[in-house]
N, C-alpha and C positions, 0 to 999 in steps of 0.2 A: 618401541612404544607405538611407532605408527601402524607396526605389523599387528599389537594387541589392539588394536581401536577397531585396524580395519576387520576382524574378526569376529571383533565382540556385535560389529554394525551386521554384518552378516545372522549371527545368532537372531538378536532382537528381532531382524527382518523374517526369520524362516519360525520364531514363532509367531510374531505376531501373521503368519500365512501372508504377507507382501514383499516376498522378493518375485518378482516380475520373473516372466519368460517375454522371450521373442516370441513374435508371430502377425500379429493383423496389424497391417501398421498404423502408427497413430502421431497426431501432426502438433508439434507443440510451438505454441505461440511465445513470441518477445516480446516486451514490455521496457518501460524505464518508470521511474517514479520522482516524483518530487515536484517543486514550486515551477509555474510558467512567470514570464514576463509579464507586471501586472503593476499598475499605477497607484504610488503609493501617498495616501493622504497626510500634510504636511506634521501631525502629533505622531505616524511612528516612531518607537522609542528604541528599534532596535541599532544602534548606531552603527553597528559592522556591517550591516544590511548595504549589498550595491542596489544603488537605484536605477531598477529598470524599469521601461514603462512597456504597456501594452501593444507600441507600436514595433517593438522585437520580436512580437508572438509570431509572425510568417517565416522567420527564418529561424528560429528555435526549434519553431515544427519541423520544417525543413530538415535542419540538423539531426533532430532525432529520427528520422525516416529515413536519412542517408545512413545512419548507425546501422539499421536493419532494423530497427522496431517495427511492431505491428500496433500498439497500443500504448500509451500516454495514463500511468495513476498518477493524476493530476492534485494536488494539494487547494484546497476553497475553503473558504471562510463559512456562516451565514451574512446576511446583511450586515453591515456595518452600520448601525443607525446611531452611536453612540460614540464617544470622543476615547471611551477604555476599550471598546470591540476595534476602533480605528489605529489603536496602538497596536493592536492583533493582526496588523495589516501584511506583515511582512510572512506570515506563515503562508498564506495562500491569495487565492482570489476570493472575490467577494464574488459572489454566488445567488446573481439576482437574476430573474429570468429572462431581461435582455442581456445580462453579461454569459450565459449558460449556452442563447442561442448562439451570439458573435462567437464565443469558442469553439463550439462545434462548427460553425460555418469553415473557422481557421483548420479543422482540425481533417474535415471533407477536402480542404483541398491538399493539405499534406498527406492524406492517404493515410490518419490514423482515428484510431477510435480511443476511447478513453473512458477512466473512471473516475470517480468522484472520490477525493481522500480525504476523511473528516478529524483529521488528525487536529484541530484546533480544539476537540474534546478535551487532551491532553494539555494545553498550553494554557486553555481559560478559566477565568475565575466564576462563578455564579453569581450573575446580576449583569456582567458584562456584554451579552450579544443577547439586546431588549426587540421587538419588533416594535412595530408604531403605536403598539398600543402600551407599552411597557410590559409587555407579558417576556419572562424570560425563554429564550427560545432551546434551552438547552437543561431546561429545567423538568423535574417528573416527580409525579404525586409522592411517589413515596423518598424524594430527595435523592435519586441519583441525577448524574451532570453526563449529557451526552448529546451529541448533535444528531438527530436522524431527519434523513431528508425527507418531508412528508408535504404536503396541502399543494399551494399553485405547485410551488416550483419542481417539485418532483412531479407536478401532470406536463409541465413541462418538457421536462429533460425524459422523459421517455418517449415523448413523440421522435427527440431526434434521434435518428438514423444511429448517431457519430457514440452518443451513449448508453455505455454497459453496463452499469452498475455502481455501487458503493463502495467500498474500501475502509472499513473500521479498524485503525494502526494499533497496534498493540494491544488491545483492549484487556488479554488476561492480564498483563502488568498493571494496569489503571486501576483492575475489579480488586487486585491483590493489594495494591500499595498502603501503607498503613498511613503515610506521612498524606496522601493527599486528603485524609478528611472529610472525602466522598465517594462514593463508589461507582464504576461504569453504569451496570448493568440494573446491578439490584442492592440495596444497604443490608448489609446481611448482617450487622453486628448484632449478638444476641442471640443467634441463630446458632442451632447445632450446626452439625458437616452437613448432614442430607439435605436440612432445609435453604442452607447456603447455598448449594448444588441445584438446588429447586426451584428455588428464588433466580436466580442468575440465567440455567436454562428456559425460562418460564419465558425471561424475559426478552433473551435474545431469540428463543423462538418466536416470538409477539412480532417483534421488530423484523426478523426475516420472512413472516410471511406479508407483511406488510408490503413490504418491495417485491415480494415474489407473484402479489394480488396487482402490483400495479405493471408490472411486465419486466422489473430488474434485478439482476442476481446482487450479492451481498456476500463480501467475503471478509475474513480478518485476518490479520498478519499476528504472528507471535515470535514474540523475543527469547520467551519461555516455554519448554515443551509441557507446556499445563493447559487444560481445557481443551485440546485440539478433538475430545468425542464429549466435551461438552458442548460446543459449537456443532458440531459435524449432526449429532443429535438433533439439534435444533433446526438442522437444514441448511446449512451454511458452510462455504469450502473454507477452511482454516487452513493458513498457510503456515509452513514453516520461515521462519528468515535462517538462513544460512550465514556463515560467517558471523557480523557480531560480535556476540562474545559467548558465542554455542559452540557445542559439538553437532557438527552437522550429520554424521551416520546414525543418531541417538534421536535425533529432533526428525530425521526421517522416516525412521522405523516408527515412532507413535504416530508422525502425523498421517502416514500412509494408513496405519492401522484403522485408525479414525476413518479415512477416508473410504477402505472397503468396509467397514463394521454398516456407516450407515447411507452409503451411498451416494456420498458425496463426492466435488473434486479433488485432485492433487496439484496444487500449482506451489513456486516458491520465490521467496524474495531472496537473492543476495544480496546481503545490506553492506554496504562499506565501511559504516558507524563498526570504532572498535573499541575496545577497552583505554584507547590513545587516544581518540579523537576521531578526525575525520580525514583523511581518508586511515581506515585502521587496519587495513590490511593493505596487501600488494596486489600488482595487475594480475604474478601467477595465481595468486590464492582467490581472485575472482575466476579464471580461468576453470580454475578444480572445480568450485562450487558451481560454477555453471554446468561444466560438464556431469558432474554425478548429478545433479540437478532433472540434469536432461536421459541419463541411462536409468535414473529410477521413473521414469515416464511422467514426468510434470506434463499437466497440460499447457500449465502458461510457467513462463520464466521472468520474472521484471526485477531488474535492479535500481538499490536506491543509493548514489541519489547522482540522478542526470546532473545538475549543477547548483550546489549547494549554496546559494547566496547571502544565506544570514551567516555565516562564519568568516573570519578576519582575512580568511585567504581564502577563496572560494574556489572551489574544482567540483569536480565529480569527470562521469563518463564524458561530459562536453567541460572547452575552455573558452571565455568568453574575450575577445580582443577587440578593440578599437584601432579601426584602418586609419592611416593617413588622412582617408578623406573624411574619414568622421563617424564610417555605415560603422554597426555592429555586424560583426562575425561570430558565429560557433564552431569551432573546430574540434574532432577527435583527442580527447587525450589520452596518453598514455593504457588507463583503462577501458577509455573510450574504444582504443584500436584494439584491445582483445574481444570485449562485446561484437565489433563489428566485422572479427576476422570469424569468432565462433558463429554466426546468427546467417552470415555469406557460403563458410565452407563448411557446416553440420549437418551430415547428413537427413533429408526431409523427404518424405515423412518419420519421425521415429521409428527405430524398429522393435518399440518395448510398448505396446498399449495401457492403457489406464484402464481397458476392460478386461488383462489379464490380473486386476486386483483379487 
């Protein structure tokens, strides 16, 4: 069976013209993803949630730099102006633009850079994240629910150094779902194919040149190998997630396809999230997905999730301990130490370019 997969990923890849050759060498970056230490206001409702506060962030960073990471996609909120956005507290940071600077300042001196994950589009209800004037912030004319970074705080966060862009989690799962009752991008019900297709690109182009006008890239993650040349279209690198609950030779071959049709990048998430839970695969099976990751030429590599703390037992790539004396620690776990044996002994620069697409 493995022998037909690996085959059939072969096929896919030589028509869609993206199986890679060697040659100019090309340098692919590490990543981790998920929530930092961040001070949680007393109506959080998530109860499994450990409480960590913002004065762990220098050694969390720490820990992830020691992994080998080059880069942090970072999980933020908008403002929390309301008592139901403040129950939303546990997904990320709160995202105001003295909390934006102090991160980056943290992030400068751990030696990493990072992105903005607006992954609370997915977790919030509409009405919930109001700015001060009650205007909904995640709110759009024609009734889609989505968080885009825009006005102060995104003139903000471009001036620093430390940030690179945006990170839209899943988003073809969101624009697809029937159960959530809103749509990401664009409300397409009532819409033929084309115009759904139309509507959707119309919009995520809007939105990518928005960040692209104000000097940062914008990428999305997909769970599903759907949209990855609707996106790629629009100007925007679509990434694959690996593992999951995909076939990752199948989710490779379209996303790459996407990525030479329109010019976009190649980068990948291996996500831990499995059809079990969390962590839903093994250390080998991040292992593999790293490595093929890195031989079809990804330019960036980031796995999710460095340390998952809304869940009843909380792991990821880092494990979180209490010393004797009281300090918090981060130590490698288990997955942690194959992330950091691949990112130390893998050979650099790649030897498969992204401009042999």
């Amino acid at each position: 069976m493995q022998t037909k997969v690996v085959l059939l990923s072969l096929l896919l890849m030589l028509l869609s013209g993206s199986l890679l050759c060697a040659g100019e060498n090309h340098r692919c970056e590490f990543g981790v993803e998920g929530p930092a230490p961040h001070d949680l206001p007393d109506v959080t409702l998530a109860e499994s949630v450990v409480q960590r506060s913002s004065a762990e962030l220098p050694v969390f960073l720490k820990a992830i730099k020691d992994l080998g990471a080059e880069f942090f996609v970072c999980q933020f909120t908008p403002p929390q102006n309301t008592a139901a956005a403040k129950s939303r507290a546990w997904i990320g940071t709160e995202a105001t633009q003295d909390i934006v600077r102090s991160f980056a300042a943290a992030c400068k001196k751990a030696g990493l850079t990072f992105f903005m994950n607006q992954e609370i589009t997915n977790y919030s209800e509409p009405g919930e994240f109001l700015d001060r004037g009650g205007v909904d912030m995640l709110a759009h004319p024609d009734g889609s629910h989505r968080w885009d970074v825009t006005g102060e705080l995104l003139d903000t966060l471009v001036t620093l150094p430390e940030f690179r862009g945006a990170l839209y989690d899943e988003p073809e799962h969101a624009q697809m779902w029937e159960r959530r009752q809103r749509r990401y991008f664009a409300v397409t019900r009532g819409m033929d194919l084309f115009e759904a297709y139309g509507a959707v690109h119309d919009s995520a182009k809007h939105v990518a040149d928005s960040y692209r006008k104000a000097g940062a890239s914008m990428m999305t993650e997909h769970v599903w190998p759907a949209m990855f040349h609707t996106f790629a279209r629009a100007g925007i690198d679509a990434c694959p997630k690996f593992l999951k609950e995909g076939r990752d030779p199948i989710w490779a071959a379209l996303a790459i396809g996407a990525a030479k049709q329109y010019g976009t990048g190649f980068s990948v998430t291996p996500d831990l999230w499995g059809p079990s839970g969390f962590p839903g695969h093994s250390p080998e099976e991040l292992r593999c997905a790293m490595l093929f990751a890195y031989w079809m030429g990804a330019e960036k590599i980031f796995v999710e999730n460095i340390y998952a703390d809304f869940i009843n037992k909380p792991t990821g790539l880092l494990e979180r301990r209490v010393r004797d004396d009281g300090q918090i620690e981060y130590v490698a776990s288990e997955y942690g130490k194959v992330f950091q044996l691949f990112t130390k002994e893998i050979e650099r620069p790649s030897p498969i370019p992204s401009s042999s697409f």
